[in-house]
C-alpha positions as CSV (number, residue, x, y, z in Angstrom):
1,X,0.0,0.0,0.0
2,X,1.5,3.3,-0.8
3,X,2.3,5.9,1.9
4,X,-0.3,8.8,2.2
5,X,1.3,12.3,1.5
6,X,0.4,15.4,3.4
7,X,1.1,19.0,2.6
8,X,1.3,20.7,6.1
9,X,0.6,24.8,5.6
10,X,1.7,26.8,8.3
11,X,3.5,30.2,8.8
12,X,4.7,28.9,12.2
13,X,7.7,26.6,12.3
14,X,7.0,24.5,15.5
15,X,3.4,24.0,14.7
16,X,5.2,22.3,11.1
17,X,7.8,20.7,13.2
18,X,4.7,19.2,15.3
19,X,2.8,18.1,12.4
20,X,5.7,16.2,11.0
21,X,6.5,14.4,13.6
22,X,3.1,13.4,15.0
23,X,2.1,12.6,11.3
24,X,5.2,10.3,10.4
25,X,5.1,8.6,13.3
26,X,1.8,7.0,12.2
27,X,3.4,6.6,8.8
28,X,2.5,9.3,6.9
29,X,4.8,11.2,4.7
30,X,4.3,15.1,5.2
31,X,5.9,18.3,3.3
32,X,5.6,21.3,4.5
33,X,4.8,25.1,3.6
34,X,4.7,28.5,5.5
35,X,1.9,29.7,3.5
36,X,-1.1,29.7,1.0
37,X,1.6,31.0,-1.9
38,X,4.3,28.8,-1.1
39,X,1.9,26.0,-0.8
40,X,-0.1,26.7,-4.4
41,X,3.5,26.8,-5.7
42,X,4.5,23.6,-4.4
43,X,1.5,21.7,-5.5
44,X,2.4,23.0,-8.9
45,X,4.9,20.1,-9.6
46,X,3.8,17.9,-6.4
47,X,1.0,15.6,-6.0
48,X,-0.5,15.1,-2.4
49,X,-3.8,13.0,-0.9
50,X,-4.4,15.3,2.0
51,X,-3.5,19.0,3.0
52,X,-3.8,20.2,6.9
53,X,-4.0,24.2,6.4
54,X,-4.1,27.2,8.9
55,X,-5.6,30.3,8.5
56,X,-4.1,33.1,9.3
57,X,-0.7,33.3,7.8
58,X,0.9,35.6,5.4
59,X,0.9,36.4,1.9
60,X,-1.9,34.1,1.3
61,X,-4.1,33.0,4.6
62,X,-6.0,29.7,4.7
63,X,-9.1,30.7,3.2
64,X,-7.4,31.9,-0.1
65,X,-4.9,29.3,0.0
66,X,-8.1,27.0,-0.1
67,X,-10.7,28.8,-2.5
68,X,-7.5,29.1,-5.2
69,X,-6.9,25.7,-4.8
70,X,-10.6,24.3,-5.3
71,X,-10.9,26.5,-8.3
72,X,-8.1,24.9,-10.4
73,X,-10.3,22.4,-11.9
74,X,-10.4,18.6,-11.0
75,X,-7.2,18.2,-10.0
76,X,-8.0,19.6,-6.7
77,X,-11.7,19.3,-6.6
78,X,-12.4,16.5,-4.3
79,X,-8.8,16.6,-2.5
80,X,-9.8,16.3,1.6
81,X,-8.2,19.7,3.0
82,X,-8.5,19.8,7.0
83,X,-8.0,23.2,8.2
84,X,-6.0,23.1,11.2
85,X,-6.7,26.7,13.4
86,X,-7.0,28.7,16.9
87,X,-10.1,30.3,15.2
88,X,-12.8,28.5,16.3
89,X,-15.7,30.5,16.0
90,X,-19.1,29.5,13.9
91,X,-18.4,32.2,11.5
92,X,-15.1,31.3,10.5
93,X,-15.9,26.8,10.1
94,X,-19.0,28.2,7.9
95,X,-16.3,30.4,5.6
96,X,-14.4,27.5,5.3
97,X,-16.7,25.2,4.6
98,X,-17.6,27.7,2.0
99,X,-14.6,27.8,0.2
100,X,-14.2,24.0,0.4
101,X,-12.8,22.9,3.4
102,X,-13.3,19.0,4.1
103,X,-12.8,19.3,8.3
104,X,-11.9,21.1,11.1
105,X,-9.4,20.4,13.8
106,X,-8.8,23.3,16.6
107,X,-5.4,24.1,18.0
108,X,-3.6,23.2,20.0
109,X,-4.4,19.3,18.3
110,X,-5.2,16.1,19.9
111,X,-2.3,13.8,18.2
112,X,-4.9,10.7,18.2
113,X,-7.8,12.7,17.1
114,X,-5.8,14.2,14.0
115,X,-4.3,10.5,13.1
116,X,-7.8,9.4,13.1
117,X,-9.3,12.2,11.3
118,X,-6.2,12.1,8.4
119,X,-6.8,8.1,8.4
120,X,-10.8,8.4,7.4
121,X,-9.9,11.4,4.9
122,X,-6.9,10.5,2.7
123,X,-8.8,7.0,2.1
């Protein structure tokens, strides 16, 4: 069975760091990127099955990062993308669900919870 890839989009290097590890552990192979652009440039010449996003980060925040990305065409169009956030407000799971979020997981993360919710999504 091939190894799941995750692109991991945060500005903050610790919360990548965190990701990483937690995420290879369970066997998972994760790149990373410390925003919306750097991410939408990446997946240019990088296939993933699963991308874990934040929100607020700069250049391009999560929302944009996720509304360019859904708005490619098929390529991205039914690719799970978990946002991964301190915002937890109603407002802000509705915009994201809006632009195409798949799921939401608040920060700081449960490492079991995220395993499990990564497990059911990239499948």
């Amino acid at each position: 069975m091939p190894t799941t890839r995750i692109l991991a989009v945060d500005d903050s290097r610790s919360m990548r760091a965190m990701l990483r590890v937690t995420l290879a552990d369970s066997g998972f192979d994760v790149a990373e990127a410390e925003d919306g652009q750097a991410a939408l440039d990446w997946l240019e010449d990088n296939e993933v099955d699963l991308i874990i996003t934040d929100i607020n980060m700069p250049r391009l925040d999560g929302f944009g990062f996720i509304e360019r990305l859904r708005g490619q065409g098929r390529r991205h169009v039914n690719r799970p993308i978990l946002v991964l956030t301190t915002e937890c407000s109603v407002e802000k799971r509705a915009q994201a669900r809006a632009v195409g979020a798949t799921g939401w997981i608040a920060k700081p993360f449960d490492a079991a919870q995220l395993v499990a919710a990564v497990q059911r999504l990239a499948h």
